[in-house]
Structures are given as structure tokens and as C-alpha cells.
C-alpha positions, 0 to 999 in steps of 0.5 A: 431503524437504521438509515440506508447508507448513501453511497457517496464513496462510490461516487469518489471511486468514480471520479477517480478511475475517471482522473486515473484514465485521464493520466494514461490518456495524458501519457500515451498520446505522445506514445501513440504520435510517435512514428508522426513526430519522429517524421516531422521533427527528425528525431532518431530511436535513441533522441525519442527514447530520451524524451520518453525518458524525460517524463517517467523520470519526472514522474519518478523523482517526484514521487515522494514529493507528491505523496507528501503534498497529499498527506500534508495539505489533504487530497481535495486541495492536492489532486487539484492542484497536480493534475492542473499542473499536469494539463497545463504542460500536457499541452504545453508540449504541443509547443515544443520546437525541437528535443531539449524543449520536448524533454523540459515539458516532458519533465515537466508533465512527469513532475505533475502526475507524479503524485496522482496515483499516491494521491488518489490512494490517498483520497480513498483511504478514508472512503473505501471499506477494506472488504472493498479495497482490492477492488477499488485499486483494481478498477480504479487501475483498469480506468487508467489502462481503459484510458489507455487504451482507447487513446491510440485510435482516437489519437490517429483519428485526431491526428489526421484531422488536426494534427498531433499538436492541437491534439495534445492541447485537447487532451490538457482542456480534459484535464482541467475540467476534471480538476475543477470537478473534483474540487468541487465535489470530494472532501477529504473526510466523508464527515465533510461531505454534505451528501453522506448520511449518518448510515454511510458514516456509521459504516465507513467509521466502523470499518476504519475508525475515525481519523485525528485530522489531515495534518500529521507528520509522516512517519518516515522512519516506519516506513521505510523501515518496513520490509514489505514496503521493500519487498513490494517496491523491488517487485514494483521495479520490475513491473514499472519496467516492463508496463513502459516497454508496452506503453511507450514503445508498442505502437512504434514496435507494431509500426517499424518491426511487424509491418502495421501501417498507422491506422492498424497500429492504433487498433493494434496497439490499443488491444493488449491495453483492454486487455490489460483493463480486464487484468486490473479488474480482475486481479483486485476481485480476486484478491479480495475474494481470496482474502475474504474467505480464507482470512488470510490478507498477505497469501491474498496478495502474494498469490494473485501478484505471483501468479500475474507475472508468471502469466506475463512471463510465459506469454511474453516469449511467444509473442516475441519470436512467433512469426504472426503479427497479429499472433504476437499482438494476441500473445501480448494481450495475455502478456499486459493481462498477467502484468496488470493482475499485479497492479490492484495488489500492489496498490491495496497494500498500502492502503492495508498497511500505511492508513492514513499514510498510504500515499506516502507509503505507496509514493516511495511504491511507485517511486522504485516502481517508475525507476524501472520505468524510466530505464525502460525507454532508453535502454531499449532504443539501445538495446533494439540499436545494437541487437534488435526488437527481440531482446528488450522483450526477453529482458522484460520476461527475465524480470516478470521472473524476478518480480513473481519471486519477490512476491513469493518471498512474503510480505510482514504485516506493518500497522501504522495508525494515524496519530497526532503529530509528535506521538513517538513511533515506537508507541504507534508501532506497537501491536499485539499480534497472534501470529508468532514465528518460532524464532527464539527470544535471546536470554540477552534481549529478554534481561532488557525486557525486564529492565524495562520493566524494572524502572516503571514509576510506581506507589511509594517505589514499592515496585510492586510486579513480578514476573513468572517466566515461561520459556520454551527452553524451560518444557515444564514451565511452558507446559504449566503456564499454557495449560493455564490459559483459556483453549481459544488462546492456547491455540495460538499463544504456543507458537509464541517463544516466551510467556509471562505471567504478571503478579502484584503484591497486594500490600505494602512493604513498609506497613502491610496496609493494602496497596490499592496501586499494585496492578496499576503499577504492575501494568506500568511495568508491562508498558514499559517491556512492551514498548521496549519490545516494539523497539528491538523488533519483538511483538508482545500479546497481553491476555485477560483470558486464563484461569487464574485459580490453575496458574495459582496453583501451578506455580504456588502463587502466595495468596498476598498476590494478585494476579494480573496479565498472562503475556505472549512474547515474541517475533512476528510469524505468518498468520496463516495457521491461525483460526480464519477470525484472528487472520482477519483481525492480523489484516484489519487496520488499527484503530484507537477512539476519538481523543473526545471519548476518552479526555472529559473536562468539567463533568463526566462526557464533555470533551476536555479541552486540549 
């Protein structure tokens, strides 16, 4: 009888969306103590502005340095070492006697977060089920606007007792128990964790495989060759953007613009952050749901993340030029609501698309993301100097518009699978897809195909394979070669703009004795076509399913061949016109079986050793 699976990785999940709260605790204290420390210590609009700044280009520049740190050295050790860094100079910058000192220990503190949220991706990469990632980015996202949230009246309250100094160290000691916990508490596989039993392993392996390790190379050249990771990042810019002007400027905006005095300020301030909890739980939900029961992951994505920032956009006008405070209060609720639907999107894409690289993946994300967060908060202390509070709002809702329109422009799938280190990239990038678009193979690309093929080793250099091409150029040749395949892959495979059959001869040239390596050579001379595909772009999808007697007989095969592959080539298309199963298997991750199942040494099953 199978075992009931524990439910470790839920654990995991908790721990982190406590850690996310923590790093927008650790953010928006300063935030909310603005109007105090303007006070005390004299600064203008545009000298705080700079200081805000000081932390989000911190926490930009060094992104791609802490999503590194967490694919290189594992989450466990990663995670706490940052966010220990972090507490550190989140109370240091109770220190701080005047603006240069504030802006290094706010640098400082951005240098530190800036890898949890790449790392935590990370950390959850080898947790959580895909069924149950959209979610997972969602609540863990909701715990950090939660967090945020209940900061600014507990930063009022604590600030009337003891001043905002010694507030800042509290919120550094929080940090640094939640370090000791986690170290304490995750490993970085669930096969290291001592509290997962076999039925929890069984189930996170059947869904994501198993891993090679936590030391690999990161393969940057993939990675950043991928158009969705641009895509998505451009609309992580705009995002970044407008969530600091909320984040950083909204308390002061409700003090000095609409007339709240310091305790209605951080109730106030605190509502469009709840609702902007509910926004992130909501949004990786639906996600998820959409995904589930259409098949179709990338619509999934794009059409809660569109429909987030055109919410954001309509609300964020009214709420800029009604006359109510407390009505332009209730429209930035639906405002932060719309902008956080986004935010468990953007951070399940990924995980759906990097593996074991997600942090790495999601660290250049959010590198572009805190960019346009770290123009926010000058640009605005400028912008309200020279025209006012209305203007910087207007510009916020001009981007919500620019970002819908990126995510409406589609996301390609990528599959990066983990692998050791010095396995070339175009062997890890290949794939064999079912979604073809109708983009034409060029007679050019396709000679290189073939030349590719041409110089496979084979038995004695007899060169063993043929090919029958099939081009959509060519209708008869198509029309023969498609009705050849099985209905399942016909159904498909007729988007594709370029079939092939492959064909071995039986015997040998010289003698006529049997050649017993044709169809292996055959399929060395297809490996060496499709890795050459995967390196000019094109995607190319072997099948066992199709009837050879019929594809025999319709091109006149001799008897002396032997039939191998029939092949689909072409560009990647949009998975959504394919049968919900074969959309759900373009989205799924990839996964190869442990070198141990595959290289045995000494007697059949024994691992070899390498």
C-alpha cells in the first residue's frame, strides 16, 4: 500500500512566505518613518528620495550576484547567510547620523535582499509540484505585501514609544532568528531532509525528476538568449516601478498631499497592501486553475498578468484626481490588487521555464524588475518638485499600459534541464515539441540539416541512412508522408513545415553481408540533424508512431531498407490548438533519469563508477 506523503514541502513554503514578510517588514519601516526622519534630521524631498533610491539600487545591481550565490553554493547555506546580512544593516541604519551614511547602510541592506526572493525561488524549485507552483509564488508574494502591510501601524506605534531608531534594530533581531530557523530546518533536496518520507519523495520525484546536484554551471548563454525571459522582465520594469511608488512614497503621499495626520497615515497606508496580499494570492490561484484546465500553461500566465495591470490602470486614474482621501485610498486598493495579480505569474515563470536555474533565471527577472524601481523614488521626489503629486501617478498608469501590452505579446517556452557541469547547451536546449508555427524551413537551412547529418560516424563508413523529404512546398510529398503517420500524430504533426522519413540500408555495399549497425548509424546521422537544428533555432520531433507498411508503399521503399523514424521539423509554435494532453506535456519540465539507472559497471544494475 502506498505511504501517505508527508507534507514537508509545505513546511518549506511556510518558512518562506514568513522570510518574504520579513524582507518588506525590512523595506517599508523606513518607508512608513519617513515624515519623523524628514523631521529630525532635515532632509528635503528630493535628499529622502535618493536614500530610497540608495536601497533599491542596491537591491538591483545585485541581483544577478545573489541569484548566482543560490544556484551555486544551495539555498540552505544562501538564504542564510543574505538574510543575516541584511538584518545586520537593517539595524545598522539606526546608526546613521546624516544622508551619506543613511544612503551606504541603505545600499547596504539592498545589497543583502537583493537575493532572497531569486533565492527563495530557488529553494522551492525542488519542493514544490508544478500543479502547485503558481500558488506557492502567490502566497509566498502575499506574505511579503502582508508583511507589508501590517508594518506601517506597528512602525507608528513603536515609533511613539521608542523612537524610530530602536524600531529598526527590533526589526534586524527578527531577521536574525528567522536565519538561524531556516538553516536549521530546509535542506536543499527533499532526499536530505530527514522528515520526508518515501511517499512525499516518490511524489515531488515523479513530478520534477531527480536533480544531478546543487553545483552546476549556470548556463548564461541560454538564458539569456530567451525571449521570454526579456519579455517578461520588460514587464517586470514597468511593475517594479509602480509597486515602489506605493511602497516607498504612499505614506508620505497620504501625510503631506491628502491631509492624514501620522496615526491615520499608517492605517491608511497599510489598506492598499492588504489588498495587494489578497491580489497575490489570488493571482498564482487563478493561474493555476487556468492552467489546469485548459492545458494551456503560457495563456495561463499571460492572461491573469494582462488582466492585473489593465485593473491597475483603470483604477489608478481615479484614485489620482478624485477629490476624496479616503476615496483615493479606496481606489489604490484596487490599484496595488491589480498590480499584485501579476506578481505570482511573474515569479511561477521561472520556476516553469529555468528548473534548477530559476534563481538565476528570475535574478536577471527582477534585476530589470528593481531597475524601474530604483528610478521610482527620485524620479518622483522630482517630478512632484517641479509639477506636483498627480503626475508621477499618471506616469505609474502609462506603464501598467505598457506592461499588459508585454504580456500580451506571448511568452516561447524554453526547457532548461539540470545537467552537470560542461554538458554543452545545444545538447540541453534540445527538445521535442508538438507546437509548430508555420514558419518556412529555408532550402538553405535545411541543405545544413542534412550536412549535419552527412558526417555521423557509422559501421565500416558505409553511411547507411536516407532521407525522404517531405515539404509543405512539395503537396503531394507532404500529403503521402502525413497520411502515413498514426491519427494521434497527424493531428499535430501538419503544422509542422517539414517531415522526414528516415531509411537504413540493411547490408553492406562492399559484400552484401547484413548490416546489423544500419539503424543505429541512421539514428546517429538524426542526432547530428537535430542538434544541428536546436543551434540555428529549429525544433525537430522524432516519432515511432506511423505505419510503415503505408509510407512502403507510397514511396516505393526497396525491401533492402529498413525503415527508421518518421521526423517533424520546424520552428516553435503556440501550443495552444494542441489536444489539452500534449499542451500539458509542452508546459511539463524536463526531466532525464539518474546517471545511476543508465551506466552500470561490473554486473547488470550496479551503478558504474564515474
Amino acid at each position: 500500500m502506498p505511504q501517505r506523503p508527508t507534507h514537508v514541502r509545505h513546511v518549506v513554503l511556510a518558512l518562506t512566505v514568513v522570510a518574504y514578510m520579513i524582507t518588506y517588514m525590512d523595506r517599508v519601516n523606513v518607508a512608513a518613518a519617513v515624515p519623523v526622519i524628514q523631521k529630525e534630521m532635515g532632509f528635503s524631498m528630493v535628499t529622502m528620495g535618493w536614500i530610497l533610491s540608495a536601497f533599491r539600487w542596491g537591491y538591483a545591481l545585485f541581483q544577478i550576484p545573489g541569484g548566482w550565490l543560490g544556484d551555486r553554493i544551495g539555498p540552505r547555506r544562501a538564504l542564510t547567510l543574505i538574510v543575516s546580512w541584511w538584518s545586520v544593516f537593517t539595524a545598522a541604519t539606526a546608526l546613521a547620523w546624516g544622508a551619506g551614511s543613511m544612503v551606504v547602510f541603505r545600499f547596504l541592506f539592498g545589497m543583502g535582499e537583493a537575493g532572497a526572493f531569486p533565492i527563495a525561488t530557488r529553494s522551492l524549485s525542488r519542493w514544490m509540484l508544478p500543479a502547485e507552483r503558481g500558488f506557492a509564488q502567490g502566497v509566498t508574494h502575499a506574505g511579503s505585501r502582508l508583511g507589508a502591510a501590517l508594518t506601517p501601524p506597528i512602525v507608528v506605534l513603536m515609533m511613539a514609544a521608542y523612537g524610530w531608531r530602536l524600531t529598526l534594530v527590533s526589526f534586524g533581531v527578527l531577521g536574525l532568528f528567522w536565519a538561524a530557523v531556516w538553516y536549521w530546518y530546509y535542506r536543499d533536496m527533499p532526499s536530505e531532509h530527514a522528515g520526508v518520507n518515501q511517499g512525499e519523495r516518490e511524489l515531488i520525484q515523479a513530478s520534477l525528476g531527480r536533480a544531478a546536484g546543487t553545483s552546476r554551471a549556470v548556463p548564461w548563454r541560454v538564458i539569456l538568449a530567451s525571449s521570454t525571459l526579456w519579455t517578461l522582465s520588460l514587464m517586470y520594469f514597468c511593475y517594479g516601478y509602480c509597486i515602489a511608488v506605493y511602497l516607498d512614497w504612499f505614506p508620505k503621499y497620504l501625510n503631506d498631499h491628502r491631509g492624514f495626520n501620522l496615526k491615520q497615515m499608517g492605517f491608511y497606508a497599510s489598506l492598499p497592501l492588504l489588498a495587494g496580499t489578497a491580489g497575490d494570492l489570488a493571482g498564482g490561484w487563478i493561474s493555476d486553475l487556468w492552467a489546469k484546465r485548459s492545458g494551456n500553461l503560457k495563456r495561463a500566465r499571460s492572461g491573469v498578468a494582462v488582466l492585473g495591470f489593465l485593473m491597475a490602470a483603470a483604477a489608478i486614474l481615479p484614485a489620482t484626481f478624485t477629490d476624496s482621501p479616503t476615496a483615493s485610498v479606496w481606489y489604490t486598493c484596487i490599484a496595488v490588487f491589480g498590480l499584485e495579480i501579476t506578481v505570482g505569474v511573474s515569479w511561477a515563470i521561472p520556476l516553469d521555464i529555468g528548473g534548477d536555474f530559476a534563481g538565476s533565471v528570475s535574478a536577471v527577472m527582477n534585476t530589470l524588475g528593481n531597475i524601474g524601481g530604483a528610478i521610482s523614488p527620485a524620479l518622483l521626489a522630482y517630478l512632484v518638485r517641479a509639477y506636483g503629486w498627480n503626475v508621477p501617478f499618471v506616469v505609474a498608469a502609462v506603464l501598467c499600459l505598457a506592461a499588459a501590452y508585454h504580456c500580451n505579446m506571448g511568452i516561447e517556452e524554453i526547457k532548461l534541464a539540470a545537467a552537470l557541469p560542461g554538458t554543452l547547451d545545444v545538447i540541453r536546449r534540445r527538445w521535442s515539441p508538438r507546437a509548430f508555427s508555420d514558419r518556412l524551413v529555408s532550402s538553405q537551412d535545411l541543405a545544413l540539416l542534412l550536412e549535419a547529418a552527412r558526417w555521423a560516424a557509422s559501421s565500416a563508413n558505409e553511411q547507411p541512412w536516407r532521407f525522404i523529404i517531405a515539404r509543405k512546398s512539395d503537396p503531394e510529398t507532404y500529403r503521402k508522408l502525413l497520411e502515413s503517420l498514426v491519427e494521434a500524430n497527424q493531428i499535430w504533426a501538419r503544422n509542422a513545415p517539414l517531415l522526414l522519413l528516415t531509411v537504413a540500408k540493411r547490408t553492406f555495399t562492399s559484400n552484401g553481408n547484413p548490416n546489423r549497425f544500419a539503424l543505429h548509424d541512421t539514428g546517429m546521422a538524426l542526432a547530428n540533424l537535430m542538434l544541428q537544428a536546436t543551434a540555428m533555432g529549429i525544433h525537430v520531433h522524432p516519432m515511432a508512431g506511423y505505419d510503415p507498411a503505408k509510407a512502403r508503399a507510397n514511396f516505393a521503399i526497396p525491401e533492402d531498407f529498413e525503415l527508421g523514424a518518421a521526423v517533424a521539423i520546424g520552428y516553435l509554435g503556440d501550443p495552444a490548438g494542441l489536444l489539452p494532453k500534449h499542451q500539458q506535456s509542452e508546459a511539463a519540465p524536463r526531466t532525464r533519469k539518474p546517471l545511476e539507472a543508465l551506466a552500470f559497471g561490473g554486473v547488470w544494475g550496479q551503478p558504474a563508477v564515474l
